[in-house]
C-alpha positions as a printed Julia matrix, in Angstrom:
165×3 Matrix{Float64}:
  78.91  159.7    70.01
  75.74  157.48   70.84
  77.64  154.52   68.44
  80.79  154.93   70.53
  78.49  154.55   73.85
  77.05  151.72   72.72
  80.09  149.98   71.59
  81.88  150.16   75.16
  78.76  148.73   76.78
  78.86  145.88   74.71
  82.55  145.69   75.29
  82.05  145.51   78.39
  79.08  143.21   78.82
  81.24  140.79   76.34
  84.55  141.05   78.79
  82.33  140.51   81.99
  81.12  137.76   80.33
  84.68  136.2    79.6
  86.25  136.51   83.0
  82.52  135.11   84.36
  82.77  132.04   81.53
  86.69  131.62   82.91
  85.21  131.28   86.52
  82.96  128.65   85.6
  84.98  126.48   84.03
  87.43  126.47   86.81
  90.64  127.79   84.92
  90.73  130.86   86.68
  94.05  131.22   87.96
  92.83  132.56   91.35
  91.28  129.25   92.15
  92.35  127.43   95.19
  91.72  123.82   93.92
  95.04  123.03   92.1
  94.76  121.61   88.39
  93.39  118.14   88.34
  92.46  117.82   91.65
  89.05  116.88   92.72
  87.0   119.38   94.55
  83.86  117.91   94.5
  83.69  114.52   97.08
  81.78  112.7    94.65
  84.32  112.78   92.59
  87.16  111.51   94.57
  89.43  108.66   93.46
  87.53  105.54   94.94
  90.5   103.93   93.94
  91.74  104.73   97.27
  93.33  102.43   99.79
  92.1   102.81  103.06
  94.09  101.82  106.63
  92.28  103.64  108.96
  89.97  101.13  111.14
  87.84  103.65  112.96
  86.98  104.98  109.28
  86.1   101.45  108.48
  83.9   101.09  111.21
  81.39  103.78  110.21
  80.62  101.86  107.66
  80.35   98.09  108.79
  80.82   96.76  112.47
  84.41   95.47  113.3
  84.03   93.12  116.32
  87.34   93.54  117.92
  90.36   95.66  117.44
  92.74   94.9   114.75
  96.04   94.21  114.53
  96.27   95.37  110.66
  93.37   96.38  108.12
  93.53   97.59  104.78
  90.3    98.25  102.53
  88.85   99.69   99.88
  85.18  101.14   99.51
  83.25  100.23   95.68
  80.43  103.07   95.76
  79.31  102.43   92.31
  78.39   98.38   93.64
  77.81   99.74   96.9
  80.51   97.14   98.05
  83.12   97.13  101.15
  86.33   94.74  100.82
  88.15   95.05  103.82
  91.43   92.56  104.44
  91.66   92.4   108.53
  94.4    90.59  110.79
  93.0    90.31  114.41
  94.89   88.34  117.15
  94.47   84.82  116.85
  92.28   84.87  120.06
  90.06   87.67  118.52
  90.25   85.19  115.06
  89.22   81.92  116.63
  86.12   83.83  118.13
  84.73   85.03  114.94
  83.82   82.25  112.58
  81.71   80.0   115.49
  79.39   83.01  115.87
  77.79   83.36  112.31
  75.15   80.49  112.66
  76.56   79.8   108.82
  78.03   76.63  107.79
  81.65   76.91  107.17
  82.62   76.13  103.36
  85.94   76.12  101.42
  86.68   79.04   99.7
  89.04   80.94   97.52
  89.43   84.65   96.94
  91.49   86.48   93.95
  94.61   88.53   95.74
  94.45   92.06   94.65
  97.6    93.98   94.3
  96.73   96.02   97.59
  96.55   93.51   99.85
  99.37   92.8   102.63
 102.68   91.24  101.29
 101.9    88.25  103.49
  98.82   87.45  101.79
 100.34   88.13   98.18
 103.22   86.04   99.11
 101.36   83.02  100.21
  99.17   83.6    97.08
 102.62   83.4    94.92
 103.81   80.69   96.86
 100.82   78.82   95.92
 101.14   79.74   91.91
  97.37   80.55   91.06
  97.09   84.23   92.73
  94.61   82.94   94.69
  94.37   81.9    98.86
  92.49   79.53  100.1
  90.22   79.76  103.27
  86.78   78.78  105.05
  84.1    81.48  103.75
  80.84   82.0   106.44
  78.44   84.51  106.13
  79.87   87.84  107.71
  77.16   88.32  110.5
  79.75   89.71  112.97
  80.2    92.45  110.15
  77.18   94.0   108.79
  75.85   97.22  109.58
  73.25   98.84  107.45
  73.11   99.35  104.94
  75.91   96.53  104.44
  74.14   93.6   105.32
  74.97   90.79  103.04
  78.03   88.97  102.27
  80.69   86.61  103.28
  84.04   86.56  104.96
  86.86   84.27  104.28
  89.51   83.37  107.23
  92.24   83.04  105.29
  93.98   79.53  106.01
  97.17   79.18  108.28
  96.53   83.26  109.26
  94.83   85.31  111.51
  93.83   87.42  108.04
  90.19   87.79  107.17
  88.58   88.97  103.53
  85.53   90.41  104.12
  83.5    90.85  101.35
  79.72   93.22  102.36
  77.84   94.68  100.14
  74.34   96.8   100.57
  71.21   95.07   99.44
């Protein structure tokens, strides 16, 4: 009788330790996170695209209000690319304020920037555009306080390129 005892107590303790083993490693089927999803933020897909300006501008200043923005956040390099369109008045005030002289530039299209921009890019045969680069002043906000941006020539587009020192 004492053998049988002890046999469903380790039974048990061997089953509680299954289901708490199943818990753990998140393949319970009670679990609210669906399979393959991230659940923990700092494991999110920073492969992400990002269109939302006010989110933007938590993380660097944007001078005036834009008239399209798409960017895309590099955590690992600590690194904000942003592509912004502001009005052409808005775009004529930005580069005279950044006490940088203006250079020629170029900057690699990436497949999630606006059609425009890839067009012009294709148009141009080297999947590149062409621009004056300045040092982004009007842009940085700690801890994203050193880079460049690029107007993007013939546009109202800027490539803003910040990352954290």
């Amino acid at each position: 009788m004492a053998r049988s005892k002890y046999a469903a107590i380790l039974a048990l303790f061997m089953c509680a330790g299954l289901v708490a083993a199943c818990a753990a490693d998140g393949s319970s089927s009670n679990s609210s996170t669906p399979a393959g999803s991230a659940s923990n933020p700092n494991t999110e897909n920073f492969n992400a695209i990002h269109t939302n300006p006010e989110e933007l501008g938590v993380l660097i200043k944007v001078p005036f209000d834009t008239e399209d923005i798409v960017w895309k956040e590099y955590p690992t390099q600590k690194r904000i690319l942003a592509v912004i369109r502001f009005s052409t008045a808005n775009a004529n005030r930005i580069a005279p304020d950044t006490g940088g002289t203006p250079e020629d530039a170029e900057v690699a299209v990436e497949s999630w920037f606006p059609d425009e921009l890839i067009a012009q890019s294709e148009m141009s045969g080297d999947r590149a555009l062409r621009g004056t680069a300045f040092p982004a002043t009007a842009f940085y906000q700690e801890p994203y306080t050193t880079g460049k941006a690029i107007r993007v020539a013939g546009t109202d587009y800027f490539v803003v390129d910040l990352a954290a020192k």
